[in-house]
N, C-alpha and C positions, 0 to 999 in steps of 0.2 A: 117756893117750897122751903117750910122749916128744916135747920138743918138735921133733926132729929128724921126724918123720912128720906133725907138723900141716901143716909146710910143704911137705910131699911130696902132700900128698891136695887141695890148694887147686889145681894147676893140672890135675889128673884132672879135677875137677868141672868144670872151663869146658871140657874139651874133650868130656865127654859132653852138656853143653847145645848146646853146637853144634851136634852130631852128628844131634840131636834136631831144631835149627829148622831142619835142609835139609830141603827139599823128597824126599820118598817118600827120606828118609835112612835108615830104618831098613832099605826093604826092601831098598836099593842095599848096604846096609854086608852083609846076608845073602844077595843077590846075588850078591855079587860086580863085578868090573869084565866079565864074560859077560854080564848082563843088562842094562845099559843099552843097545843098538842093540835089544834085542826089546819094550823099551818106546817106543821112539821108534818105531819103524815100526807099531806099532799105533793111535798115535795119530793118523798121516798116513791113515793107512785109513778112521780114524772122518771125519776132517773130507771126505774125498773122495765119502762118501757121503752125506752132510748135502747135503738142498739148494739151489738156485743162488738167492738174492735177486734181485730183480725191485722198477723203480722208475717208480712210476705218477706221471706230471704233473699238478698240481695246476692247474686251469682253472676259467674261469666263462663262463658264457653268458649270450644276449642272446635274448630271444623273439623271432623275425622272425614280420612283420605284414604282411597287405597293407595298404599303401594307397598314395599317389603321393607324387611329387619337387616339390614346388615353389622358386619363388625370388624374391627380392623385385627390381624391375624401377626403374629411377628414369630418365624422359623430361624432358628440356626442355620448358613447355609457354607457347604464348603465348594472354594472354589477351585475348577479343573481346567486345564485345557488341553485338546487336542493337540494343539502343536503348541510346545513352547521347549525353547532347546537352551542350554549353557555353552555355548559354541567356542570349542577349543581351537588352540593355534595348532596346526599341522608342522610348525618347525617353530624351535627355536630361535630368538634372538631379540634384539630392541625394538621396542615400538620407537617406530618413526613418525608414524603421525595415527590421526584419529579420524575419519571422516564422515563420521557420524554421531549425531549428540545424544544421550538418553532423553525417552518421550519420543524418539523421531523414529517416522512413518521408513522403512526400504524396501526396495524392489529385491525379488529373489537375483542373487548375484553379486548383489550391488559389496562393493569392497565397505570396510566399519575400521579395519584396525588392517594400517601398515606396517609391517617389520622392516628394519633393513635389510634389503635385499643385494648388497654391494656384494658379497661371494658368490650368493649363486648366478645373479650376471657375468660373473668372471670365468666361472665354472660352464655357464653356458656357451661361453666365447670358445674356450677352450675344447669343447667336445664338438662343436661344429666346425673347427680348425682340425681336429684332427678327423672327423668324417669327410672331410674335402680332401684330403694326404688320403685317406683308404682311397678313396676313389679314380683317384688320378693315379694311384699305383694299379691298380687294375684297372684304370683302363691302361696303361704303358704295356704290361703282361698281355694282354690282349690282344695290343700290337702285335708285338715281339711273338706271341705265339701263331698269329695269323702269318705273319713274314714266312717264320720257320716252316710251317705248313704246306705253303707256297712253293718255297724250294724242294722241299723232299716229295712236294709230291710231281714236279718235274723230274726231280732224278727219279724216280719210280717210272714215268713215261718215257724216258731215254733207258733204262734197261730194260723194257717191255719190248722199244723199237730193238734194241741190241738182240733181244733174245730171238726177236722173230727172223733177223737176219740172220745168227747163228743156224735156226736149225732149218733155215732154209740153203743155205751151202753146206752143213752135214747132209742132207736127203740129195745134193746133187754131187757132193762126192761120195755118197753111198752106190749112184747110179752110174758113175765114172769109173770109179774101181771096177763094180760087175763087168764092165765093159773094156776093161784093162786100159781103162785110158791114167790113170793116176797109180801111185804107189800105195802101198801100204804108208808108211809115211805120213802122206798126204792128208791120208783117210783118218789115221790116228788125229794129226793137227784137225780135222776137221769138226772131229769128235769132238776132243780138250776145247776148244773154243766155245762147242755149246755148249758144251756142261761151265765153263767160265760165265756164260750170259746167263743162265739160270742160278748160277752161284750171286751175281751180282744182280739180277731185279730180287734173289729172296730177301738181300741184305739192303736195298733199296726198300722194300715195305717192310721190312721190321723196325729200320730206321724213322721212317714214318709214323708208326705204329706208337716207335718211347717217346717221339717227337709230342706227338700226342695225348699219350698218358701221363707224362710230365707235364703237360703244359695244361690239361686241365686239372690235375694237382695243384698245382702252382693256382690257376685262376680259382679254384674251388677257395682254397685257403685266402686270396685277396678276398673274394666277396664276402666270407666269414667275417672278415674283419674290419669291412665295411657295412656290414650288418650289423656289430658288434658297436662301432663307433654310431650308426645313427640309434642306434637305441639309449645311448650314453647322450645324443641329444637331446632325446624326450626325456631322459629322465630329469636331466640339467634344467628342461624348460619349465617339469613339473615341481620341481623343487623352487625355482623360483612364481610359479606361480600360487606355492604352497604360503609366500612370507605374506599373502593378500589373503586377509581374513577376512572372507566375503559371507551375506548371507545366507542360508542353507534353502529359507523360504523366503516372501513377504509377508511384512509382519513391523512389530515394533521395538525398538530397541528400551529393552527396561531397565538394563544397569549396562555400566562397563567396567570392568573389571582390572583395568591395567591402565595407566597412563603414559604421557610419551616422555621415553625415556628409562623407560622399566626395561627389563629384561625378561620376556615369558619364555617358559619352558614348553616344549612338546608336550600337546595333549594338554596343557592347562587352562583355562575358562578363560577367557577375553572379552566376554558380554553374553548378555539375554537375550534371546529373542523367544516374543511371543507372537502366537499369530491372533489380532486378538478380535477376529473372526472365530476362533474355534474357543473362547471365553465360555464357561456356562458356569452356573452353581444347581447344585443339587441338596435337596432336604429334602425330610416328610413331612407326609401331611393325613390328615384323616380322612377314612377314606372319602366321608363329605363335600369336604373341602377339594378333594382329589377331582372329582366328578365336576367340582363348578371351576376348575384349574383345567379349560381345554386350550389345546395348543394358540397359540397370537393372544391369549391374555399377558398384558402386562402388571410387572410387579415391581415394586422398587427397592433395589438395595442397596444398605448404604456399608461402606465400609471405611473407618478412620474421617468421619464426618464428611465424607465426599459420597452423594445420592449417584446412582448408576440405574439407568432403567433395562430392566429383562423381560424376557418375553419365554411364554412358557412354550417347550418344543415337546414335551412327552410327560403324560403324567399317567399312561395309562398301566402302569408297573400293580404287580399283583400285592397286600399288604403283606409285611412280614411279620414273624414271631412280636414284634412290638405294635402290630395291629395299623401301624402307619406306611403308606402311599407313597415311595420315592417319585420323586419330580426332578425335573429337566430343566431350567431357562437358562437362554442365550444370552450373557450381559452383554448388552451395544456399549463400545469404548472401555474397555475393561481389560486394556492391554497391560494398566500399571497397577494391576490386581495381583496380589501374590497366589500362586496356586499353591495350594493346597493350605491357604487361609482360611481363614472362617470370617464370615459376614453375615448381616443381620437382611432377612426376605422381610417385608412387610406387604401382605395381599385384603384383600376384602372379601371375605365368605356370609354368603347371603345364609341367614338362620330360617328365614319363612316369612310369606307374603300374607296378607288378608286387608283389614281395615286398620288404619295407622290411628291409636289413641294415647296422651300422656299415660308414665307407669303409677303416674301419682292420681289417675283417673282411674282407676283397678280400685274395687272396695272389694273383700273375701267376706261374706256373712254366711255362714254355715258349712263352711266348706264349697262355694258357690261363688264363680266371680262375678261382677257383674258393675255397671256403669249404671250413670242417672244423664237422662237426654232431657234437655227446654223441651215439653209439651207445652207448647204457650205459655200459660202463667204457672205450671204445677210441672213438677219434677215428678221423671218416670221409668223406674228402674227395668233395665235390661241384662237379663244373663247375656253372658259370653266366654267364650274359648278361650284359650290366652294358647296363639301359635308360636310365636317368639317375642325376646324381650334383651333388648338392648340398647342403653347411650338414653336411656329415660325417655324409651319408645315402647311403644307392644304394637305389633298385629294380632287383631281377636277375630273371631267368626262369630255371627249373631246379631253384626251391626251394619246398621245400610250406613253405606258412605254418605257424605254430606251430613249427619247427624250431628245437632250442636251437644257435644257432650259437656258436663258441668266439671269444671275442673279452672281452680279447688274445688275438693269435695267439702261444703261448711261440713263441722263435727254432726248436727244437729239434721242434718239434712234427709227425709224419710220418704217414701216411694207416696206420691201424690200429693206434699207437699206445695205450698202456696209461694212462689219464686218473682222475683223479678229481675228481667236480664240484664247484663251491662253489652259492653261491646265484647265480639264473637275474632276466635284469633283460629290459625290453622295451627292442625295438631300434627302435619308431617311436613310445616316447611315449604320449600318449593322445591324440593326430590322429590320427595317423599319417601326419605330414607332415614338412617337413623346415622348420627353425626360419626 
């Protein structure tokens, strides 16, 4: 090939490659400029009959459950007890010793705080020294008057014999004389004799008689004074049993108030006791809450970061002008509770039961509540009740339990809508209560 034609056939060849990479170029070049509008309208036809896509919302569900709404509740509560005492010393003087710790458990009786007790042991020594002297004085007087006794009332029996001999020789010299055997004289001595034996048995029991009246005088006033001295023992015993500061009940010891080596006064505070069995706190409550507060519910209170558990003993009190329920519990171990404290009740009041659904599952459209349930592929709107609503719970009426409810709600989401579900989760937990 001349060189004049190599350069002529170089620019053919890029214009048949060209030709070649359009698009349906071949059949357009044999075509003609006629067939292109009867390829294009054919292919508007195709796509017109293709059909229409459809786009399903991707959602997940929540198991709805029955069970109830509860809520946690926190009252002011002040605390009281039954027995709780500031137990004073009954005498003056040192604490000698201590025998009991605060926090610790005593039996009623049990001694807490010893005074010295060195006088009135001395004092007790002393009053039963001198009740042993009354007594041995009377009984001496006792003697001594039994002796006396003894004797006079022998000389009483010796002028009783005197007297009856007397007037039996007057009656036989009265019958001598008549008989002229004795003188006048005679008769006269006879007389003077008895009236001497009657002069001396009168003076024999009168003698008797002061012997007597003096010597129970005399014993009256010993046993006074031995009544006098044992009473001066008990009171010596009581004074010393007074320097043992013992407990009043059982119970627990919450402070003490003195240490060894102090000096308390009569009548001043030595320690606490509480019994703390008779521990309670009392608040209000509405009267609701009141009604689901029956006796053996437990509640928990805490006070100065230390939890205490109580139990409710009486809530059945009528409301007052404030519309609220006084309540009762028994704090267990709440002996180192201040009465007439205040501490914090924390309890659970149920607000209402039904079907347990998320609050963020609640859509309001018209004034109307209502939920969207998986019907298979398409979402399908349900009224319901809204019973209670707490902790980002609701119980509703309206809805059958086990219902997979859609939650999140998309924005987008409309009653018979075309859904596709993800994985399905429980809407009340494993209570089924609200947190």
């Amino acid at each position: 090939m001349t060189p004049q034609f190599r350069h002529l056939a170089l620019p053919l060849t890029l214009v048949l490659l060209l030709a070649a990479c359009t698009p349906g170029g071949g059949e357009e070049a044999a075509q003609g400029d006629g067939a292109a509008p009867q390829r294009t309208t054919a292919t508007r036809n195709d796509l017109d009959a293709a059909p229409a896509k459809t786009t399903a919302l991707a959602v997940r569900t929540v198991r709805a459950r029955t069970g109830t709404v509860t809520v946690q509740r926190t009252a002011s509560a002040t605390i009281r007890a039954d027995r709780d005492s500031n137990v004073a010393a009954q005498a003056s003087g040192t604490v000698e010793r201590l025998l009991a710790d605060e926090g610790e458990r005593v039996r009623a009786g049990q001694v807490v705080v010893q005074l010295d007790d060195t006088q009135a042991r001395q004092a007790l020594e002393n009053a039963r020294l001198q009740a042993q002297q009354s007594q041995i004085s009377l009984d001496q007087a006792r003697t001594n008057t039994g002796q006396a006794t003894a004797s006079l009332g022998s000389a009483v029996q010796a002028a009783e014999a005197s007297l009856s001999k007397a007037r039996q020789d007057a009656a036989s010299a009265e019958n001598l004389y008549g008989l002229g055997g004795i003188s006048q004289a005679d008769l006269n001595a006879a007389r003077s004799a008895l009236a001497q034996a009657e002069s001396g048995l009168a003076q024999a029991r009168n003698t008797l008689a002061q012997n007597g009246r003096g010597g129970g005088s005399s014993l009256a006033l010993l046993e006074s004074q031995l009544a006098s001295a044992r009473a001066g023992v008990r009171q010596a015993e009581e004074n010393l049993s007074r320097t043992a500061v013992g407990a009043p009940f059982a119970g627990i010891v919450v402070s003490l108030a003195v240490e060894v080596g102090e000096f308390a006064s009569q009548g001043s505070p030595v320690f606490r006791l509480v019994d703390e069995g008779s521990v309670k706190a009392t608040f209000n409550v509405t009267p609701a809450d009141a009604a689901a507060l029956t006796p053996g519910t437990r509640l928990n209170l805490g006070y100065a970061g230390v939890n205490y558990v109580a139990t409710v003993q009486d809530a059945s009190g009528v409301a007052g002008t404030d519309r609220l329920v006084p309540v009762t519990a028994r704090v267990q171990g709440g002996g180192n509770l201040p009465v007439g404290g205040t501490a914090q009740v924390r309890y659970r009041a149920t607000l209402g039961g039904g079907v347990l659904v998320p609050t963020g599952a609640i859509q309001v459209d018209g004034g109307e509540n209502a939920v969207y349930v998986a019907n298979g592929t398409s979402a399908r709107r349900v009224p319901v009740s809204v019973v209670a609503e707490s902790g980002g719970q609701v119980a509703v009426r309206g809805l059958d339990a086990g219902a997979g409810v859609i939650y999140p709600v998309p924005p987008s989401l409309q009653d018979g809508a075309s859904i596709r579900v993800g994985a399905a989760a429980s809407a009340a937990g494993s209570g089924g209560q609200s947190p």
